[in-house]
C-alpha positions as YAML, in Angstrom:
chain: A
units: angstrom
residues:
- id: 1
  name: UNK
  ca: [0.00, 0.00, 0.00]
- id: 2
  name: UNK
  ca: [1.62, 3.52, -1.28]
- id: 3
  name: UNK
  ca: [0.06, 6.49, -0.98]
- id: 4
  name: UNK
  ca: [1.55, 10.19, -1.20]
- id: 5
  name: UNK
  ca: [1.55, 13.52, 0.18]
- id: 6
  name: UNK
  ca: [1.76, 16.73, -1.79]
- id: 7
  name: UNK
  ca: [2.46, 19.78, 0.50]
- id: 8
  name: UNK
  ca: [4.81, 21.83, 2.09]
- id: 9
  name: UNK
  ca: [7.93, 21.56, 4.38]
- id: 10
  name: UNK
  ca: [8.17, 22.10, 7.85]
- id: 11
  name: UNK
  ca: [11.36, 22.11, 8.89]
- id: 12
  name: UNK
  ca: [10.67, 21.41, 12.87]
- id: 13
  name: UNK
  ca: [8.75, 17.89, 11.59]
- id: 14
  name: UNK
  ca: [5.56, 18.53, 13.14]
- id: 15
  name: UNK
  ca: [3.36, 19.52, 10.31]
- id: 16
  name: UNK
  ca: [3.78, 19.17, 6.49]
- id: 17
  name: UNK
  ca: [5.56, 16.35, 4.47]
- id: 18
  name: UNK
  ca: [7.28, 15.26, 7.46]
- id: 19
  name: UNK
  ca: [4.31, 14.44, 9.62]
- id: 20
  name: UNK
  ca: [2.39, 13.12, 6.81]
- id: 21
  name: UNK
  ca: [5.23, 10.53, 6.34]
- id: 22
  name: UNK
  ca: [5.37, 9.85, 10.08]
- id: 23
  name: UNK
  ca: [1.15, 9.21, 10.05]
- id: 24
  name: UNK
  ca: [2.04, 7.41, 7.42]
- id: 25
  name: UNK
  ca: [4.51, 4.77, 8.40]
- id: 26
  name: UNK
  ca: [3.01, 4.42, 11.90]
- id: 27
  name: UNK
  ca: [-0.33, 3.41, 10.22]
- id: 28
  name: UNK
  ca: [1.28, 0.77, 8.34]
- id: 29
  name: UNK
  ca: [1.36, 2.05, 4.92]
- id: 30
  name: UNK
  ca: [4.30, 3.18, 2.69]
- id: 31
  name: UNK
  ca: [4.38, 6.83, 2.10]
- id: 32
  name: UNK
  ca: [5.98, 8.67, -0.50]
- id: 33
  name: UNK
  ca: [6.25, 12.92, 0.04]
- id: 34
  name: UNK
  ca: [5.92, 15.96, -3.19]
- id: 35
  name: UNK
  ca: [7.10, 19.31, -1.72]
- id: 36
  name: UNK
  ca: [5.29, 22.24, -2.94]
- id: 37
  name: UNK
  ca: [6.93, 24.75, -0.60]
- id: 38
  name: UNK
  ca: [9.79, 25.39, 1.76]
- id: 39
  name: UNK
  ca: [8.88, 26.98, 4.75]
- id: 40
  name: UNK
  ca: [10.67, 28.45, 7.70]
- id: 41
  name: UNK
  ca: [8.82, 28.29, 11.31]
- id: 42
  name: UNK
  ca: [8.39, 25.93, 14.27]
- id: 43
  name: UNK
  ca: [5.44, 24.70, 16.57]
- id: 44
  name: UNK
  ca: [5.14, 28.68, 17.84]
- id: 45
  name: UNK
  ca: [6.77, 30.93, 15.41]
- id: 46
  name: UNK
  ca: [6.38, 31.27, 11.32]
- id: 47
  name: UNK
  ca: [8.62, 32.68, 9.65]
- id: 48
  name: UNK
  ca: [8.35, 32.62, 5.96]
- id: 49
  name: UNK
  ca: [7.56, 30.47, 2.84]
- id: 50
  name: UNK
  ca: [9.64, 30.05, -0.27]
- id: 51
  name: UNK
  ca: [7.55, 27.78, -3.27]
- id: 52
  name: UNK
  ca: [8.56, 25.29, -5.43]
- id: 53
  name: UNK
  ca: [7.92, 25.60, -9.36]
- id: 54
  name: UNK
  ca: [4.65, 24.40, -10.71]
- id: 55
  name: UNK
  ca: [6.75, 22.64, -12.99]
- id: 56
  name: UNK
  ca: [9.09, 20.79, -10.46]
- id: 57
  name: UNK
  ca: [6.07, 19.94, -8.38]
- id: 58
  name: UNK
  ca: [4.93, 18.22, -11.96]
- id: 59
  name: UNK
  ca: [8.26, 16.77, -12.29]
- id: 60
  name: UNK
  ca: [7.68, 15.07, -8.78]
- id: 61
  name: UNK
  ca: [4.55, 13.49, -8.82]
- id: 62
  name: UNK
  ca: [5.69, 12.11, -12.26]
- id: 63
  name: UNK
  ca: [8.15, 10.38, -11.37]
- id: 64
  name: UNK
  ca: [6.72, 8.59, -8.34]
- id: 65
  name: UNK
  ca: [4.00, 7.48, -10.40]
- id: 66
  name: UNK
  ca: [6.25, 6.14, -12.83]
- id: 67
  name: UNK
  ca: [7.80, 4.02, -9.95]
- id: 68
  name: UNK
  ca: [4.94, 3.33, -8.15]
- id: 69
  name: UNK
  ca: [1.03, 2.15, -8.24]
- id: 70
  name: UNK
  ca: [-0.82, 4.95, -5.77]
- id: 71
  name: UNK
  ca: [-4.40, 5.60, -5.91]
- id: 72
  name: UNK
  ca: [-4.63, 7.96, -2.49]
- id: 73
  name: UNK
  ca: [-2.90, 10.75, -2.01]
- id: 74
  name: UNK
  ca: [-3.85, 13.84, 0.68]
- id: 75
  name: UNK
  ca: [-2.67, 17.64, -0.21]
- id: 76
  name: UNK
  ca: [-1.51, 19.86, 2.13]
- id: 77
  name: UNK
  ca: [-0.32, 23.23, 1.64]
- id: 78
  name: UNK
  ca: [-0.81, 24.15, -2.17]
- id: 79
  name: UNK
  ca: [0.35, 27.74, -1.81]
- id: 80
  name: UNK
  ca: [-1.24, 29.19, -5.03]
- id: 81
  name: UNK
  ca: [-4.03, 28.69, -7.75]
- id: 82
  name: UNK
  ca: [-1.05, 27.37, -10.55]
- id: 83
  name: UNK
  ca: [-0.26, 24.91, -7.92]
- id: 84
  name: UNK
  ca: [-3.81, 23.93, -7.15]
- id: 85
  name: UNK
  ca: [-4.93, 23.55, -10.87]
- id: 86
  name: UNK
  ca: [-1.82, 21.57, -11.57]
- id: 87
  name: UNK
  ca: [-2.58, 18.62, -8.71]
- id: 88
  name: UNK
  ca: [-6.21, 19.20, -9.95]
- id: 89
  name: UNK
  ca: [-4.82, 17.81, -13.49]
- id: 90
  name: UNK
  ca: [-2.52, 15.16, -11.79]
- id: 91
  name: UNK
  ca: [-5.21, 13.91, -9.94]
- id: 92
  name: UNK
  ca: [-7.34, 13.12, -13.16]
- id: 93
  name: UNK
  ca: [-4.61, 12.38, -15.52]
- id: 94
  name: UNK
  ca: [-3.80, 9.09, -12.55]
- id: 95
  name: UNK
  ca: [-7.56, 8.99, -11.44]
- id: 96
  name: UNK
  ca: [-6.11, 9.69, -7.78]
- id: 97
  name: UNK
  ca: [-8.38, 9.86, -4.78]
- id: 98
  name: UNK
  ca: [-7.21, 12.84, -2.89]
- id: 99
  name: UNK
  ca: [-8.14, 14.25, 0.64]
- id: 100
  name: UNK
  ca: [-7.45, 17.64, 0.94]
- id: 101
  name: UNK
  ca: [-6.54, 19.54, 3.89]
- id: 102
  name: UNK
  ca: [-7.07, 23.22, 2.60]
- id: 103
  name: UNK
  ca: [-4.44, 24.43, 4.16]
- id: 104
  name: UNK
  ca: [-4.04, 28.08, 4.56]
- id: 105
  name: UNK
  ca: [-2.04, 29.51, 7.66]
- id: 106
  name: UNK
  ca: [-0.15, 27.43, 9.94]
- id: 107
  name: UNK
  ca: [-0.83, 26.59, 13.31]
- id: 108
  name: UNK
  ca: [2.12, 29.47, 14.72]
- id: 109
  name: UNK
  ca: [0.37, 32.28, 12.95]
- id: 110
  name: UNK
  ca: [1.75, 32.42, 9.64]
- id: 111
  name: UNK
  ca: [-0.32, 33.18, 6.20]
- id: 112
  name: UNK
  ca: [0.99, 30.06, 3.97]
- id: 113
  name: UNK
  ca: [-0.37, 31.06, 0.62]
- id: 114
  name: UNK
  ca: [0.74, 34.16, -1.59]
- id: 115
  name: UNK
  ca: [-2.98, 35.07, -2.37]
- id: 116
  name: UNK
  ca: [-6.55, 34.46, -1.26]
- id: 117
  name: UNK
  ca: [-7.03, 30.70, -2.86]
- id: 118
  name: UNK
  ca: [-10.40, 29.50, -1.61]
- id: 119
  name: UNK
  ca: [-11.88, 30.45, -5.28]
- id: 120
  name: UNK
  ca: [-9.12, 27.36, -6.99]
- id: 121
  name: UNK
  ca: [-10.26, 25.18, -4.54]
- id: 122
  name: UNK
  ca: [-13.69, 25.54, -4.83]
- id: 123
  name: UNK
  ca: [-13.15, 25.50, -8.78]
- id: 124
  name: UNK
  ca: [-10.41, 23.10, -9.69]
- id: 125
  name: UNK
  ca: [-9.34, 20.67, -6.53]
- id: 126
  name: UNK
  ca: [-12.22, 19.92, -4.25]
- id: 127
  name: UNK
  ca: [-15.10, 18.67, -7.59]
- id: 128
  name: UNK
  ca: [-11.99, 16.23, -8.30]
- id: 129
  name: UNK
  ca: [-11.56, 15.05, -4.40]
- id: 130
  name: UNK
  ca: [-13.63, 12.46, -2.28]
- id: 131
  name: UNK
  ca: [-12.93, 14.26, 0.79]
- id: 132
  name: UNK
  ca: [-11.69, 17.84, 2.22]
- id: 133
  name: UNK
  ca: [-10.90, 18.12, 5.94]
- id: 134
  name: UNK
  ca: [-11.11, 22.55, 6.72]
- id: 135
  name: UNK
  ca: [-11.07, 23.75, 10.10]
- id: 136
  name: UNK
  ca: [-13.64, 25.99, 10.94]
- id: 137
  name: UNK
  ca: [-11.62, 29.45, 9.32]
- id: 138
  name: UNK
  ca: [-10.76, 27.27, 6.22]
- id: 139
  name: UNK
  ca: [-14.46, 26.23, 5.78]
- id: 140
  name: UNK
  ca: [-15.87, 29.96, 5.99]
- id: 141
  name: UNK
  ca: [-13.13, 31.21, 3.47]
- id: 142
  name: UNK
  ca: [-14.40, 28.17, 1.14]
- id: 143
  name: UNK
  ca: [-17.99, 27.96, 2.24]
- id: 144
  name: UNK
  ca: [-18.21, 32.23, 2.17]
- id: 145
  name: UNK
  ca: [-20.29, 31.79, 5.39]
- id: 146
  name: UNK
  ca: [-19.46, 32.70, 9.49]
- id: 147
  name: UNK
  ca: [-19.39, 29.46, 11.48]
- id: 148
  name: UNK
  ca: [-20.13, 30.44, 14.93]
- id: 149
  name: UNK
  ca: [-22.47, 27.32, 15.36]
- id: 150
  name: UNK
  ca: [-22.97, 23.32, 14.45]
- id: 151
  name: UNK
  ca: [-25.68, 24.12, 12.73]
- id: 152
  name: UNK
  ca: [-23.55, 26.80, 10.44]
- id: 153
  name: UNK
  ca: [-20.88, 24.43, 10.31]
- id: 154
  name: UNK
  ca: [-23.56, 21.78, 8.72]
- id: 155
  name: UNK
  ca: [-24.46, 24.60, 6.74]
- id: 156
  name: UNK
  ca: [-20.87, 25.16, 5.66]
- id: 157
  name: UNK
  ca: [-20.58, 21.66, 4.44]
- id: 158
  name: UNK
  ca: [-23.85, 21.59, 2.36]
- id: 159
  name: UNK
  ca: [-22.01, 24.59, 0.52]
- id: 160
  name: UNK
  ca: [-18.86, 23.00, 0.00]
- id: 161
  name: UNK
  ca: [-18.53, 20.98, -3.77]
- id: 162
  name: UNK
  ca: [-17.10, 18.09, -1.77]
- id: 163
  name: UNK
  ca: [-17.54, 15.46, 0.77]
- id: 164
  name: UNK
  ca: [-16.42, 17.47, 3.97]
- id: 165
  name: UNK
  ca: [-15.10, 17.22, 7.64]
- id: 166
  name: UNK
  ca: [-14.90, 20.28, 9.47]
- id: 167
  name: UNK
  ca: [-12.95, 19.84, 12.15]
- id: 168
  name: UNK
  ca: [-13.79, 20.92, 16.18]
- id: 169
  name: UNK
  ca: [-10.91, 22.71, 17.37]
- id: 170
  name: UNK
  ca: [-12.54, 25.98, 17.01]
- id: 171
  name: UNK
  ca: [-16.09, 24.69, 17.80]
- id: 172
  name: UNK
  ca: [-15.91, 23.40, 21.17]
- id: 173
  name: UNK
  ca: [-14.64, 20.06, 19.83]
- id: 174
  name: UNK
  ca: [-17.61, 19.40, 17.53]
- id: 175
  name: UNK
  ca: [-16.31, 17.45, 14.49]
- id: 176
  name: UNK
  ca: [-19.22, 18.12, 11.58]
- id: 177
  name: UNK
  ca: [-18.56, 15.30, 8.58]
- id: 178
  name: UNK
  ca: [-21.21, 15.20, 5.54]
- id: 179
  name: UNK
  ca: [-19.91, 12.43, 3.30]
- id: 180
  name: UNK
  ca: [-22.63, 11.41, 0.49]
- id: 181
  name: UNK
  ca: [-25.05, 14.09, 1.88]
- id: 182
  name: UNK
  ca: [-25.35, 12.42, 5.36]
- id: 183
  name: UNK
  ca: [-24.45, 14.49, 8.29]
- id: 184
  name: UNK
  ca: [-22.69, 12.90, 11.35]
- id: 185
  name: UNK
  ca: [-21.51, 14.49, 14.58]
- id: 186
  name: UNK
  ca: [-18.73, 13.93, 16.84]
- id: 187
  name: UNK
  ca: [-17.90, 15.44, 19.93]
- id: 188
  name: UNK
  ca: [-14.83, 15.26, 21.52]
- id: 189
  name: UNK
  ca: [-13.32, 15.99, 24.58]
- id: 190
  name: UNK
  ca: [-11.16, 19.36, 24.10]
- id: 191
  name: UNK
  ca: [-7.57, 18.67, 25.83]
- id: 192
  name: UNK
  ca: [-5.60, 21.32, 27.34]
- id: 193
  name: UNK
  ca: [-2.28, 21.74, 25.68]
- id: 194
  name: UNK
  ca: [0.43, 23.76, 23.77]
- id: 195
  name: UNK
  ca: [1.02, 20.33, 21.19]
- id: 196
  name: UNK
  ca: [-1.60, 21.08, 18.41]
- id: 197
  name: UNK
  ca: [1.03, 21.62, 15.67]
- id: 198
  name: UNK
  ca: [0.12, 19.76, 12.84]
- id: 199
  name: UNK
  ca: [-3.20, 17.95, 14.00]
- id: 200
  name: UNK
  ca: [-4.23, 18.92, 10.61]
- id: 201
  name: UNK
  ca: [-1.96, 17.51, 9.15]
- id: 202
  name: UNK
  ca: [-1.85, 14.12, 10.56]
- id: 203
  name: UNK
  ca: [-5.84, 13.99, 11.07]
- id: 204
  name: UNK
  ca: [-5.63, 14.25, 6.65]
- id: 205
  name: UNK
  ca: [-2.74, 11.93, 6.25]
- id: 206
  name: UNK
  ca: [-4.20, 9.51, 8.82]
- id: 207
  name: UNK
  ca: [-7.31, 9.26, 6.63]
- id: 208
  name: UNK
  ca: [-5.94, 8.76, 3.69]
- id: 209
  name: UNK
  ca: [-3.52, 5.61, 5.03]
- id: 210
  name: UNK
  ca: [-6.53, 4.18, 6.51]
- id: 211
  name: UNK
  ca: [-8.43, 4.58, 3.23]
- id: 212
  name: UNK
  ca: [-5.69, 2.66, 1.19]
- id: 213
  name: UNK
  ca: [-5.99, -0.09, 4.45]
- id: 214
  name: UNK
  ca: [-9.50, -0.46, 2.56]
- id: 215
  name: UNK
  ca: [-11.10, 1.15, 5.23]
- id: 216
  name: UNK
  ca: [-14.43, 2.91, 3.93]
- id: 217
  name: UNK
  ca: [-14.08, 6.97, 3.89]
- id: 218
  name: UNK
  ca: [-16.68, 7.45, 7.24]
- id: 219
  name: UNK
  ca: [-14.36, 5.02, 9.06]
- id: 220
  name: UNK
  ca: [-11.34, 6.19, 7.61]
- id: 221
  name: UNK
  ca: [-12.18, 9.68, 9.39]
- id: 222
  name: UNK
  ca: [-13.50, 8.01, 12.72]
- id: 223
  name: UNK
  ca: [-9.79, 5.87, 13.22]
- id: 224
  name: UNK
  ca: [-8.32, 9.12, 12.19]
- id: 225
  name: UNK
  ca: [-9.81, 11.55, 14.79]
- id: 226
  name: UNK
  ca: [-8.69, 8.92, 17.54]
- id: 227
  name: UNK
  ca: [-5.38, 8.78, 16.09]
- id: 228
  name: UNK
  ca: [-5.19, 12.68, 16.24]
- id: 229
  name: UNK
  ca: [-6.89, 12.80, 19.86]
- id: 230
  name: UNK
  ca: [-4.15, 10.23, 21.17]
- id: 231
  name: UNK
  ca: [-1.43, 12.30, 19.22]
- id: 232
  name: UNK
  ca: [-2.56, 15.58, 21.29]
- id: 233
  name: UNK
  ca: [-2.86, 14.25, 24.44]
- id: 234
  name: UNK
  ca: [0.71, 12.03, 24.43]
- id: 235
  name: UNK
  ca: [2.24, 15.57, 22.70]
- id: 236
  name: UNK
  ca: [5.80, 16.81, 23.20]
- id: 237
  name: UNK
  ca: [7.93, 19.49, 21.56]
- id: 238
  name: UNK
  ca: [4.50, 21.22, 20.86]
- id: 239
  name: UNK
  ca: [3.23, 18.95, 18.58]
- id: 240
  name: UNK
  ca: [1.81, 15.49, 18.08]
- id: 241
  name: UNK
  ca: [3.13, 12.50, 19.22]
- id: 242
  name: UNK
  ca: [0.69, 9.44, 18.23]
- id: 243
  name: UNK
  ca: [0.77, 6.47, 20.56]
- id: 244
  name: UNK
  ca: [-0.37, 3.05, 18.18]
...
């Protein structure tokens, strides 16, 4: 089982290609990582970003396919509509099933995209995705609505042109997942820490190993949000740390 991550690079190794490939292995599935970005920052402090060609990022993907069979993949940080559009194409020219964590600032503060990119999601990545996984500022830049509420999050989710998790951090631990046009609810239990670097990160890439373990997509994101819950509470260095 192979899957791959597209995103950026976090240099500290709690969020980006790094974690993904740390979800990945501990999971049980082989990952393989596509950098779109270089970024400098840690669990508390961002610093800046520095992106990789469209054209590299092509080069990339192309060449792991041409080693490998993958059919999931999760995104990451995309950093700009070129970027977007291009995965967009990759995903349908290897009929890829990609969860996408629309990332847009990082945990420590900092703005991780060059431009306001909810629009190229909306158009070109999430119609091509089974599943996107926004916290609750993500899905009101891609929804266009306020979320102050479950019900606004459920809202937020019938907006969205994709299967959709919105995740509880910022809604008093109420996890709101419509997949197929089905609404389900999860509450969890809000832990108090500094170690949430990343949990988007990991809570995307541990979906999409647990998809290619032939898990279905609603119990793909069930395993995943108790993977990220133990992560957060067993945290050190201000991140996750995921006991299996």
């Amino acid at each position: 089982m192979i899957v791959m991550s597209i995103a950026g690079v976090d240099p500290s190794g709690g969020a980006g290609v790094f974690a993904d490939l740390k979800t990945f292995q501990a999971i049980g599935v082989y990952g393989t990582g596509i950098v779109t970005a270089l970024t400098s920052q840690n669990p508390y402090k961002f610093f800046s970003t520095q992106p990789v060609s469209p054209d590299y990022i092509e080069e990339q993907i192309d060449s792991v396919m041409d080693a490998y069979e993958v059919e999931f993949i999760k995104t990451g940080m995309l950093y700009s509509p070129e970027i977007i559009k291009l995965v967009s194409e990759k995903i349908k020219e290897y009929d890829l099933k990609a969860v996408v964590d629309p990332v847009m600032v990082a945990t420590s503060g900092g703005d991780l995209t060059g431009e306001d990119i909810a629009d190229a999601f909306n158009k070109h990545l999430l119609p091509n995705s089974i599943l996107t996984t926004p916290n609750v500022s993500e899905a009101e830049r891609l929804s266009g609505i306020k979320i102050n509420s479950k019900e606004d999050a459920i809202k937020a989710t019938e907006l969205i042109d994709c299967n959709c998790f919105i995740t509880g951090g910022h809604l008093d631990g109420v996890n709101v997942i419509n997949i197929n046009d089905e609404i389900t609810i999860k509450k969890q239990d809000l832990i108090e820490t500094e170690n949430l670097h990343g949990s988007g990160c990991n809570l995307s890439s541990a979906i999409t190993a647990y998809l290619a373990k032939e898990n279905s997509l609603m119990d793909s994101c069930l395993k995943a949000m108790d993977y990220v819950y133990e992560g957060i509470k067993n945290g050190n260095y201000g991140t996750l740390i995921a006991k299996i």
